[in-house]
N, C-alpha and C positions, 0 to 999 in steps of 0.2 A: 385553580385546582379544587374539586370539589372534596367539600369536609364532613366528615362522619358526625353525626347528633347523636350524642349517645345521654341517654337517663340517669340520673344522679345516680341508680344503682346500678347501672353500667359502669360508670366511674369507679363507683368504690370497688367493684368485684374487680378490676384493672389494677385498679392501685392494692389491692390487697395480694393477685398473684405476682407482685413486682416489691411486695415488702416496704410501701410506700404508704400504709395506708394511714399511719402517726405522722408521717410528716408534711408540714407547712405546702401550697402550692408553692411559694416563693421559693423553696427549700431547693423544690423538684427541679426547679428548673439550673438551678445552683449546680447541680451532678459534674465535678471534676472534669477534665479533660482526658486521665488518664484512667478515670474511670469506665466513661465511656467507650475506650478501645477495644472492654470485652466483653463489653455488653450486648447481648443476645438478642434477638430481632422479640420483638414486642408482643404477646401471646394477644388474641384478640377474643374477646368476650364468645363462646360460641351462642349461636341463634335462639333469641328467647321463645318467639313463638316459632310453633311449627309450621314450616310450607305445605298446601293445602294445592293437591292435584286431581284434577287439571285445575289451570288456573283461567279465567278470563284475560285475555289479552283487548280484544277488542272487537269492532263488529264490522262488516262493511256489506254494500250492496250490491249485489250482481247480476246480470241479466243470463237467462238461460232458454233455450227453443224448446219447447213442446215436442214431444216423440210421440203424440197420438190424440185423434180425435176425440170433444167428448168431454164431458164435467167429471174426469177424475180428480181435478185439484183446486179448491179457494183459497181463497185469503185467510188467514191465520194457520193453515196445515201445517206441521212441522214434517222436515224432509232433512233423510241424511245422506252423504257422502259418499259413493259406492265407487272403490278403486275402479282405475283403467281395465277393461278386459285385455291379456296378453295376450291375443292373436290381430294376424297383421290388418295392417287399416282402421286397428279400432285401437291401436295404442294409443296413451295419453288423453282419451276420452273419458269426462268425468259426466257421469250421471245422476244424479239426485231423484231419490226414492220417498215417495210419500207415506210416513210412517201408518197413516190410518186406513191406505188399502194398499198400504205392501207393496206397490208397483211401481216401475221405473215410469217417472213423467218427463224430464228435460233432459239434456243435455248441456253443460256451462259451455261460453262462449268460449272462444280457444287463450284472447286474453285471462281469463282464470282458471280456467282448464290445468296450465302450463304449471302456475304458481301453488294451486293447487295439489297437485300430483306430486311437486316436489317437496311442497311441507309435509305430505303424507310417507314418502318414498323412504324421507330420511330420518322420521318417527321424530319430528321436530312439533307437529300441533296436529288438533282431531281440529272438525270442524259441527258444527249443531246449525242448522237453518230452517227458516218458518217464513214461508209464501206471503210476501207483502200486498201482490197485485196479482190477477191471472183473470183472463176475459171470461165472460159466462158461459161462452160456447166456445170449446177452445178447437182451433185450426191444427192441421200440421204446421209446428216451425213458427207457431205465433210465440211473443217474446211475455213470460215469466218474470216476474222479479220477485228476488228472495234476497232477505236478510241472511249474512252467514255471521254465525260467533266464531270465534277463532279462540282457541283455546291450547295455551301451551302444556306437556306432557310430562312426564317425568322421566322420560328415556331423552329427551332432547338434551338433557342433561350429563348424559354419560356418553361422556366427548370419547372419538377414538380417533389417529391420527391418521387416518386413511379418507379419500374423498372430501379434502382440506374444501379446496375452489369450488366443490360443485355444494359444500353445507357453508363458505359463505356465499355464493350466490342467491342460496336461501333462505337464508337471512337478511339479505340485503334487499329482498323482493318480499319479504313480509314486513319488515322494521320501516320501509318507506312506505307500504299499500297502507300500516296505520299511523302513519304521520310520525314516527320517530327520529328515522333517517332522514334529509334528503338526496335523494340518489340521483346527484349528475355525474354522469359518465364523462371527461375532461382528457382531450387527448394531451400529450405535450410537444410543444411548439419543433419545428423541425431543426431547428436551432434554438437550442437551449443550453445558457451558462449553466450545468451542470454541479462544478463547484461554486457558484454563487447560491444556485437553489439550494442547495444539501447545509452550506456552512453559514446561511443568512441568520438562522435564530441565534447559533454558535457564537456568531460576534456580537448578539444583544448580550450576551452575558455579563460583558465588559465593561457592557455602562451602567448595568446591574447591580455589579459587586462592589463591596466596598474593600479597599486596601487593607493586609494586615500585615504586619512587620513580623519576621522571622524572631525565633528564640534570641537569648542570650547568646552571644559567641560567634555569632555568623559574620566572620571579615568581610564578608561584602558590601558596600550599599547599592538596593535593587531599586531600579526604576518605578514607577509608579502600577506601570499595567501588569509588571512582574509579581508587585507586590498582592496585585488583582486574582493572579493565576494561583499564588501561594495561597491566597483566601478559598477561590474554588477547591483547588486538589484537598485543603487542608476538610473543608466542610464535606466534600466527598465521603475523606477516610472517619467521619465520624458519622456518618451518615445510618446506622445501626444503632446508635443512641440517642435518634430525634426522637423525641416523648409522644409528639403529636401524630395521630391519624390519617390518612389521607388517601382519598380512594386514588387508585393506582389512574395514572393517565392513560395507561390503557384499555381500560374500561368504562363502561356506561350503565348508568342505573335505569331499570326497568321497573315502571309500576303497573299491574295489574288493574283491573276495573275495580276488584275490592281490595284494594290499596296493598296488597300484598307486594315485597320489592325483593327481586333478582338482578343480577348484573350480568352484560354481556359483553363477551371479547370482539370488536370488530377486525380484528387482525389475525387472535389464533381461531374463532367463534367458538369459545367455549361459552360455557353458560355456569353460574356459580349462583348458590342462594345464601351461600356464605359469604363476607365484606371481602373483598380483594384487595386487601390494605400496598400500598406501594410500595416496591421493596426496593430501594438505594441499591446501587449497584457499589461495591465500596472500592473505588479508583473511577478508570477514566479514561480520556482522551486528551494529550496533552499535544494543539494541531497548530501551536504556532508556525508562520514563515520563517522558512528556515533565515538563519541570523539574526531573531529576538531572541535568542539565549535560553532555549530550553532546556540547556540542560541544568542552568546555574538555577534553573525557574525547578525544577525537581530533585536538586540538593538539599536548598530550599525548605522547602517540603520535608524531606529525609531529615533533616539535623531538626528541626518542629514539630514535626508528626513521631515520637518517638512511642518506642514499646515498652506497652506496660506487663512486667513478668505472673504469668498465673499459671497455679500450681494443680489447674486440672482442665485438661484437653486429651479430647480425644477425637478420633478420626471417623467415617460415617461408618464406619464396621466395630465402632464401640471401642477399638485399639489405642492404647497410648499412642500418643504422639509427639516425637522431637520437635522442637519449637523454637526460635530463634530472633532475636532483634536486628537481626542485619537484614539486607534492602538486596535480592539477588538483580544485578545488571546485565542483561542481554544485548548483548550491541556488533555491529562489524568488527574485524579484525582492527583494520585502522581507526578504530572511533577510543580504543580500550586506553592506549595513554592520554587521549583527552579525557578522559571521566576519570580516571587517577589522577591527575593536573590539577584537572579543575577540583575536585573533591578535595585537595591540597590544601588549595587555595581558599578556598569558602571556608574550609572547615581546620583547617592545621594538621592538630598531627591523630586525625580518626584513623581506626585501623581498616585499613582497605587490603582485601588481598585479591588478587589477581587470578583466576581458579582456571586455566591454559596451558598448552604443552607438557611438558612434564611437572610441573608446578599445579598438582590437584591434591593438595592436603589442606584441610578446611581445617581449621582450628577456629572456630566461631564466639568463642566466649570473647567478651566484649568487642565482635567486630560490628564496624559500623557498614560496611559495603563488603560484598562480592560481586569480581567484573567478570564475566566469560563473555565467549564469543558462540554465536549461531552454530556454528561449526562444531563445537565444542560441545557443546549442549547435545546437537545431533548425535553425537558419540557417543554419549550418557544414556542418550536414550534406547540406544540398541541395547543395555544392559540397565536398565534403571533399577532392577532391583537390589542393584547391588552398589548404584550410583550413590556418592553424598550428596548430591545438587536434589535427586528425590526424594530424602531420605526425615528430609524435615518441614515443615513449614513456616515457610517466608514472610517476616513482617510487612516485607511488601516488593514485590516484582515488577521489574522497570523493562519493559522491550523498548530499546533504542533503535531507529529507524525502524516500526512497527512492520511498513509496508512489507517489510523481508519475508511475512507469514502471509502473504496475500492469498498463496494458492493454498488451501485448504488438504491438499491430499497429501503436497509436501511431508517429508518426514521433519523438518525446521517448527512447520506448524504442528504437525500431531506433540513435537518435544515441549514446546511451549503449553500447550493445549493441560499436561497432566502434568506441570508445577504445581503445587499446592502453598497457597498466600492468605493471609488476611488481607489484602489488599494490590488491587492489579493496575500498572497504567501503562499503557499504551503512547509513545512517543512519536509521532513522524508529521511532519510538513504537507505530507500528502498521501490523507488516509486511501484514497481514490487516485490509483494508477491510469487503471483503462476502465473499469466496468463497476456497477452497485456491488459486486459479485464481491470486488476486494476488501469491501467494508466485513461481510461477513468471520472470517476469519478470527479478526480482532473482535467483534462481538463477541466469537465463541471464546475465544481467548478470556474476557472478561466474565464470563457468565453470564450476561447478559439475557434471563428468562422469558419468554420462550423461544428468542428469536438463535439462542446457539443451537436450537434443534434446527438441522436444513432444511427441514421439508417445509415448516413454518416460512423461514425465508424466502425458497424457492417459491413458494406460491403466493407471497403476498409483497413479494419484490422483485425478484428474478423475473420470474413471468409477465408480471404486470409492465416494467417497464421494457420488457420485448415486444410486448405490443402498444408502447407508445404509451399509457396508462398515465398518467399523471398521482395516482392513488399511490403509484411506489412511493415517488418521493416525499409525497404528504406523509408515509409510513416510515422512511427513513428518518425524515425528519421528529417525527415523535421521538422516535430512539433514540438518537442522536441528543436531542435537546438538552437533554441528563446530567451525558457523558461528558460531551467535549466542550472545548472552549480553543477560541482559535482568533488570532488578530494577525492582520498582515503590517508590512511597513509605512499603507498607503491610512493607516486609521489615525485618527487623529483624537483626542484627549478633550476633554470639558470645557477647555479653555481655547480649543480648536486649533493646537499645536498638536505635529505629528509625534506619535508617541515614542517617535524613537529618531534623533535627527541625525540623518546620515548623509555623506557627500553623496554627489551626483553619479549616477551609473551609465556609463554611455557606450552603446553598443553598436559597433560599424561594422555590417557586413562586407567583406573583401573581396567583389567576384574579381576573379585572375583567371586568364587567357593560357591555356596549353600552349605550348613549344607547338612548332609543327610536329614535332619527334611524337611526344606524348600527344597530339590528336591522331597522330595514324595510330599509337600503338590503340588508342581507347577505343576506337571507331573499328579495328577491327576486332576487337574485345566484345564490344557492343554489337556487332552483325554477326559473332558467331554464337553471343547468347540469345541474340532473336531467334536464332536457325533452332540453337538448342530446346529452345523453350517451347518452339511448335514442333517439332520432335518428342519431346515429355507430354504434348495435349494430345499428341496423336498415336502415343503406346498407353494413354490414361496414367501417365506415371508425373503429370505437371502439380505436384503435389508440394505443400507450405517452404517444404526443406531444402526440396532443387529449386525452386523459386529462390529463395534468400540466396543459398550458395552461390550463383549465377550474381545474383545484385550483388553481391560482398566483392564479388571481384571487379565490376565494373565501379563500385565505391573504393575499391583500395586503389586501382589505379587511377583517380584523382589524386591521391596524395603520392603515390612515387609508384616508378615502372617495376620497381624492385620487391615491392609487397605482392607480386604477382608472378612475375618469372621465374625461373627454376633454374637462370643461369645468374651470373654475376656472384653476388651476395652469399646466395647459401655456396657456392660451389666455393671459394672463395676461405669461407666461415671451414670447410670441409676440408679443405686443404690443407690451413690453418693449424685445423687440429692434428690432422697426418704429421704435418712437421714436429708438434708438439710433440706426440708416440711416439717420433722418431730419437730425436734427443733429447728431451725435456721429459721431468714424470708430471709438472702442473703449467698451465698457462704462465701466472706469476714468474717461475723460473726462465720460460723462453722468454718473455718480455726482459727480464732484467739482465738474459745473457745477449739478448739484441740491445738492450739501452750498451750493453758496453762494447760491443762490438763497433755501433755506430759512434762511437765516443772515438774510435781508434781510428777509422775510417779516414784518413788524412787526404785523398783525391781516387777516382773513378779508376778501377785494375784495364779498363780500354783504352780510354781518350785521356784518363791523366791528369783531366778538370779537378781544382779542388772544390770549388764552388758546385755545389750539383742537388739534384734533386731525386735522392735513396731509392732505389726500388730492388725488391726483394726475390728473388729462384725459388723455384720449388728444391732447389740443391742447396740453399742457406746461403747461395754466393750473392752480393751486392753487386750493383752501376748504378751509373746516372740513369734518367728517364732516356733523354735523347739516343743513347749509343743502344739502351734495348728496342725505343723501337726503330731504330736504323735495322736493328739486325731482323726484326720481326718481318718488316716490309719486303725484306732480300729474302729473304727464305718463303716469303708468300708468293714472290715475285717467281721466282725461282721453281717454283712445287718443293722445294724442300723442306726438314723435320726442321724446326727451330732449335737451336741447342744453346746451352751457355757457355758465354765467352770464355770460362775459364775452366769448365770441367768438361765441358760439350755435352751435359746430359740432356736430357729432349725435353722438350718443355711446350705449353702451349698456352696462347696472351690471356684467357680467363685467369690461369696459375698465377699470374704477377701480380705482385702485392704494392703498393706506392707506399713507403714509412714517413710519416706526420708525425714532426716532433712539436709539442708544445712550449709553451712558454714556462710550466713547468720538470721540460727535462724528459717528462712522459713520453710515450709512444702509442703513435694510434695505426691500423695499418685499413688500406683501401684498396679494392681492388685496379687495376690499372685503366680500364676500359669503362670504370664507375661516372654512372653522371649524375647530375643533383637531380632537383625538380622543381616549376613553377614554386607550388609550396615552400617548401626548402629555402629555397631564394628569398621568396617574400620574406618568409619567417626569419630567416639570419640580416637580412636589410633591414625590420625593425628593432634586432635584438641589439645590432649597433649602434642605431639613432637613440634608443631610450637608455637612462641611466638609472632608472628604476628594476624592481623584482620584478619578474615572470614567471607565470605558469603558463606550462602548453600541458593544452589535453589532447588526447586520444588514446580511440579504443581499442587501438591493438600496437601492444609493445612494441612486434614489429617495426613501425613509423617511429615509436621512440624512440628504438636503437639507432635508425636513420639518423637521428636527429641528433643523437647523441654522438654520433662519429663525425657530424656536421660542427659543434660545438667544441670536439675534443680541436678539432683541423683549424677554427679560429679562436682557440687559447679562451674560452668564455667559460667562467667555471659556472659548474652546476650538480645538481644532485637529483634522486630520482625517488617517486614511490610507485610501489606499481603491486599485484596481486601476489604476484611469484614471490615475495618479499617475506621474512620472518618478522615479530614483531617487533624485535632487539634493533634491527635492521631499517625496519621504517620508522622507529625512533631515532635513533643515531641519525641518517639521512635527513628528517624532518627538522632536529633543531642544526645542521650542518646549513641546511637552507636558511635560517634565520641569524649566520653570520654575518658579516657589512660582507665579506669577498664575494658569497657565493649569489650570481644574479638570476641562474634559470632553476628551477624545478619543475622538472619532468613528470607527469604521473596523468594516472588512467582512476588512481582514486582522491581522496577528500583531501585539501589544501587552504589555508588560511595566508591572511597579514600579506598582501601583497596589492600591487594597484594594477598590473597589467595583466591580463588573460586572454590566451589566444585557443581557439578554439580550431585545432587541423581539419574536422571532418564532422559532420553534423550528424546527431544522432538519429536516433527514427522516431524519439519521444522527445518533445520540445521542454517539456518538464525537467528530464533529466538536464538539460546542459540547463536550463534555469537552476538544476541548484550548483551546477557547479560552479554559476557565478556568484551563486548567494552565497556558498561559502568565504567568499573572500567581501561581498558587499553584505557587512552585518557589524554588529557591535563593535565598537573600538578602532572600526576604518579611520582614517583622519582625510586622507587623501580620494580624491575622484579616482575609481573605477573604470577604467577601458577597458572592453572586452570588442574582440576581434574574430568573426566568425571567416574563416576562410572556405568563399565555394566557388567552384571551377565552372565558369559559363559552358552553355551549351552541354551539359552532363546531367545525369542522373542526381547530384547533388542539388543542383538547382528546382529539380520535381519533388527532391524530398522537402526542400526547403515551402514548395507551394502546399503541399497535404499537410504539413506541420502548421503553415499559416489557416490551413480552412477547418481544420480538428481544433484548433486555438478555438476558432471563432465559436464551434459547437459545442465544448466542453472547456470554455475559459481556460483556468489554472489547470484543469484538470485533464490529463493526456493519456494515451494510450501506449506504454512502454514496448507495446508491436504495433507493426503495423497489420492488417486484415489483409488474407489473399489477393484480398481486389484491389487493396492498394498496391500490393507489391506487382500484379501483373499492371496494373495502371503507369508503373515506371519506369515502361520497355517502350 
């Protein structure tokens, strides 16, 4: 990092507007810790001499054609600059005028022509030149050579934010023509790890830092690398009372011929004759793999990094402003009783309140945490004037899983965007979903200057790395540098031990063979989405939405025929309820006046069987299976209506319900005509082999409930989380999972402490199901990890699985949570 030289009376005038100027160097550097928290970014000496324009920048040589016969020009002539004429054919031609008979003699070759025209165009430098060489007798078109001085202007200086890319292209065409820059144009590779390029400097940090141990009172003890990250965030949030100087990394010093020095942006191209001292962004990025414990790693932080109370702030309209020592938490719905747990746990008995549902009264004096949710926030925000969450500002603001703000226009990200913090950080495993695009956001979030302006970004990252540019990332990476710090499971420690030692993770794909039943149903599934699809390209309506819609059905019937069809199940569920309205006012009541009916149920009112197996009338009458479908068959046989045996009312075989009683007494009801699925099958054939916890994922409840009536039928107890869920709700259910009884947990969201995971149906972004096993492979495992991806040969599942394998290959860690048009029509 380049350091500012400032004159002994530089110094003292420093030290005198900072009220330092009695006290010892040694002193200076002594400044409390909790001093420092409100200490004010550092007033910088203004400019002792004054800048002198135009300035010399530098000279170069160039060749130009003679426009006329004849000794109008020798060697020492001075000749200047005459813009392009704007009529056509003769745009962009630069001609050079000899001051001592006034008339135009050459024209510049088209290489400086070009460069020319644009340092002029965009009021960036004048030019001065004086004829080196010119023949005695000059020809048409014989070749001139002339020194040109290049001389920068005092309008280059007054930056506007319009014609970004076209004033740094020139800039970049004059900084190299005098040796400043070197300007190679670097494509990037057509496969490129992505997240390894972006996060490579991120994990030198690591080896960097040295460890520092949390406050008094933190019941934890933190690993080593933890204690690394505590050192980063902690030096972050202090980062506004570094004493020292330092020209911003994003800038570069420029010196003139007479030694005169400006600075220039190669990223926003601004131009500055003032120091552009660095300015600490105060937070972060906190880009741990998920399962090193980030959240215990910015508790941490929080109960260390404490707020020092001062009794004058105001806001940038001069207004008082409410102020607060608590940490506001922004996180998913399911993540909020882990960050109360854990906060618990680290810290005992801090006050943490929970700002959700009906429970939004902030009482802030001596709180240590506020947790809400995305959601929540969003809802503040349509009202923030009136909200408590904007009403103060924050000693320091935590987004939990960051990525959630990825998309910029979201109303999630604008709510986040106009919190007010001394201190901001950004938390998620994978700052980088699908594109550079999603990093933004989180910059803006953080303030991060200039690049939370978009237009900044868009041009000097968005666009560059659309066209392959390699310059984005080198520009990423600047930014980046600062902010984040990020170590995976696979890094390893000084002593060349991984820094975090966890059992083995072992992940077996399960390809399974369709029934004959489910390949006709798919394959007809799958010929009437081909038919459909060139139908939608040929009304011009084959557009992102009916693509997907079309794949989601040919994806759901790989896992059961029932996520698809419009009989069985729902008609079934429909009935169900009918019965309900009929005589019951709640579910709960019909089930517990059917548990006692079938309590009574002593043998079949036909065949007289005691032994038998329940099945349920749309009329509330019982039999066996066998005697209804005896009677089903005869009356099919027959043409006639089906009735029941005991009331004769009509009835038809979707209406029949099969009654499943558990080992607990419970009741589950199925429809009669119900069949399972490959899946299904697999999945309850390992759920009885193993005597361990499971999680099964997937993403549509739907397939849950399947599962869950699969479960209820062979007495396996289990519990569920899922979206639809309250948080009282996915509390209760989550520590029910962590009894010795219960072996499954069901869910479509975030689960911990368990060794088996199966996975029904593969995502479209390989990242996401990677965390859904990091959640369970992460701190405190004991036991090996098995995770179990189930895909169905010969299907759509198996294409997703190969685009997941070759986007890995392009963008490592780093995935695309969609898939692009082309891929999705690519899987027909």
């Amino acid at each position: 990092m380049q350091e500012l030289e400032l004159t002994p009376e530089e110094i003292k005038w420093l030290q005198a507007e900072q009220g330092l100027e009695n006290i010892p160097d040694c002193e200076i550097l002594e400044i409390s810790c909790k001093e420092k928290r409100v200490l004010e970014p550092t007033p910088l000496p203004k400019r002792i001499k004054p800048f002198h324009f135009p300035a010399l920048l530098s000279e170069i040589t160039v060749t130009a054609s003679a426009l006329s016969r004849g000794a109008s020009v020798v060697a020492g002539d001075l000749v200047s600059v005459q813009l392009p004429k704007q009529i056509k054919n003769k745009a962009g031609i630069i001609r050079l005028r000899n001051n001592r008979t006034t008339h135009d003699i050459a024209k510049l070759n088209t290489e400086f022509s070009t460069f020319i025209n644009t340092m002029i165009t965009h009021r960036i430098c004048e030019f001065k030149g004086k004829v080196i060489y010119a023949p005695p007798r000059i020809n048409l078109l014989d070749e001139i050579i002339v020194s040109l001085e290049i001389y920068i202007i005092k309008e280059a200086f007054e930056f506007k934010e319009i014609n970004v890319n076209d004033r740094k292209a020139a800039f970049d065409t004059l900084f190299e023509k005098i040796g400043l820059i070197q300007q190679t144009v670097k494509k990037l590779k057509d496969e490129i790890d992505l997240g390894q390029e972006i996060y490579s400097k991120a994990s030198l940090i690591d080896s960097n830092m040295k460890p520092m141990d949390p406050a008094e009172g933190f019941l934890l003890t933190l690993r080593e690398y933890q204690l690394k990250a505590l050192s980063f965030m902690y030096t972050k949030e202090q980062a506004n009372a570094d004493m020292g100087i330092s020209l911003s990394p994003l800038w570069i010093k420029v010196s003139t011929q007479d030694h005169q020095e400006f600075y220039y942006s190669p990223f926003s191209t601004q131009l500055s004759i003032e120091f552009p001292r660095e300015r600490h962004c105060q937070g972060g990025i906190l880009a741990d793999e998920m399962g090193l414990g980030k959240t215990i790693e910015m508790i941490a932080l929080m109960h260390t990094s404490r707020f020092l109370e001062s009794s004058s702030l105001t806001s940038e309209k001069n207004e008082p402003v409410k102020k607060t020592g608590a940490t506001l938490i922004i996180c998913p719905l399911n993540l909020v009783p882990q960050w109360r747990d854990e906060i618990k746990k680290c810290i005992g008995s801090a006050k943490t309140l929970i700002f959700h549902g009906t429970e939004r009264d902030l009482k802030l004096k001596d709180a240590f945490a506020v947790i809400t949710t995305y959601g929540t926030l969003t809802s503040e925000y349509e009202h923030k004037e009136k909200s408590l969450l904007y009403s103060v500002k924050w000693h320091r603001i935590v987004l939990d899983e960051a990525h959630y703000i990825k998309e910029r226009s979201t109303l999630a990200a604008k709510a986040c965007y106009d919190l007010a913090a001394f201190n901001k950080w950004a938390i998620t495993g994978t700052p980088i979903i699908n594109k550079l695009d999603d990093l933004y956001s989180i910059v803006k979030f953080l303030k991060v200057e200039p690049w939370s302006s978009y237009s900044y970004w868009n041009a000097f990252i968005t666009t560059p790395f659309q066209k392959r540019d390699v310059s984005a990332l080198t520009t990423v990476q600047t930014i980046l540098e600062p902010l984040i710090i990020r170590r995976t499971k696979d890094m390893k420690d000084t002593s060349g031990n991984l820094i975090i030692p966890l059992p083995k993770k072992n992940i077996e794909i399960k390809y399974l063979e369709f029934s004959p039943t489910e390949r006709e149903m798919y394959e007809a599934i799958n010929a009437y989405s081909k038919s459909k699809l060139e139908y939608l390209k040929l009304i011009g309506k084959a557009d992102y939405l009916h693509v997907f819609a079309l794949l989601t059905k040919l994806r759901q019937a790989c896992n059961h025929p029932n996520l698809i069809s419009k009989t069985s199940t729902d008609e079934s569920e429909l009935q169900l309820e009918s019965i309900i309205q009929k005589y019951c006012s709640t579910k709960t009541e019909y089930t517990n006046n059917l548990e006692s009916e079938i309590k009574n149920i002593k043998e079949c009112p036909v065949c007289f069987e005691s032994e038998m197996e329940n099945i349920l009338l749309p009329c509330l009458h019982t039999s066996c299976k066998p005697c209804i479908q005896d009677i089903i068959t005869t009356s099919e046989e027959k043409g006639e209506d089906i009735l029941c045996p005991i009331c004769r009312q009509k009835f038809t075989e979707s209406q029949v319900l099969k009654i499943l009683e558990t080992e607990s007494n419970s009741i589950t009801l199925k429809p009669l005509n119900y069949q399972s699925s490959t899946k299904l099958e697999s999945l309850l054939e390992l759920l009885k082999k193993t005597k361990d916890k499971v999680i099964v994922f997937s993403q549509w409840t739907s397939m849950l409930d399947l599962v869950q009536n699969e479960l209820n039928s062979c007495s396996i107890e289990y519990t569920r989380l899922d979206g639809t869920m309250t948080l009282q709700k996915r509390d209760t259910n989550l520590n029910a999972f962590h009894k010795p009884g219960c072996k499954v947990l069901l869910a479509s969201l975030r689960s911990t402490g368990v060794d088996n995971v199966v996975l029904l149906d593969p995502w479209w972004n390989v990242s996401i199901e990677n965390q859904a096993i990091d959640r369970v492979h992460r701190i405190g495992q004991t036991k090996d990890v098995n995770v179990y991806k189930y895909i169905i040969r010969g299907s759509v599942e198996e294409k997703i699985i190969e685009i997941q394998r070759r986007k890995s290959e392009l963008v490592g860690a780093v995935n695309g949570e969609k898939m692009s048009f082309e891929e999705l029509i690519e899987l027909f």
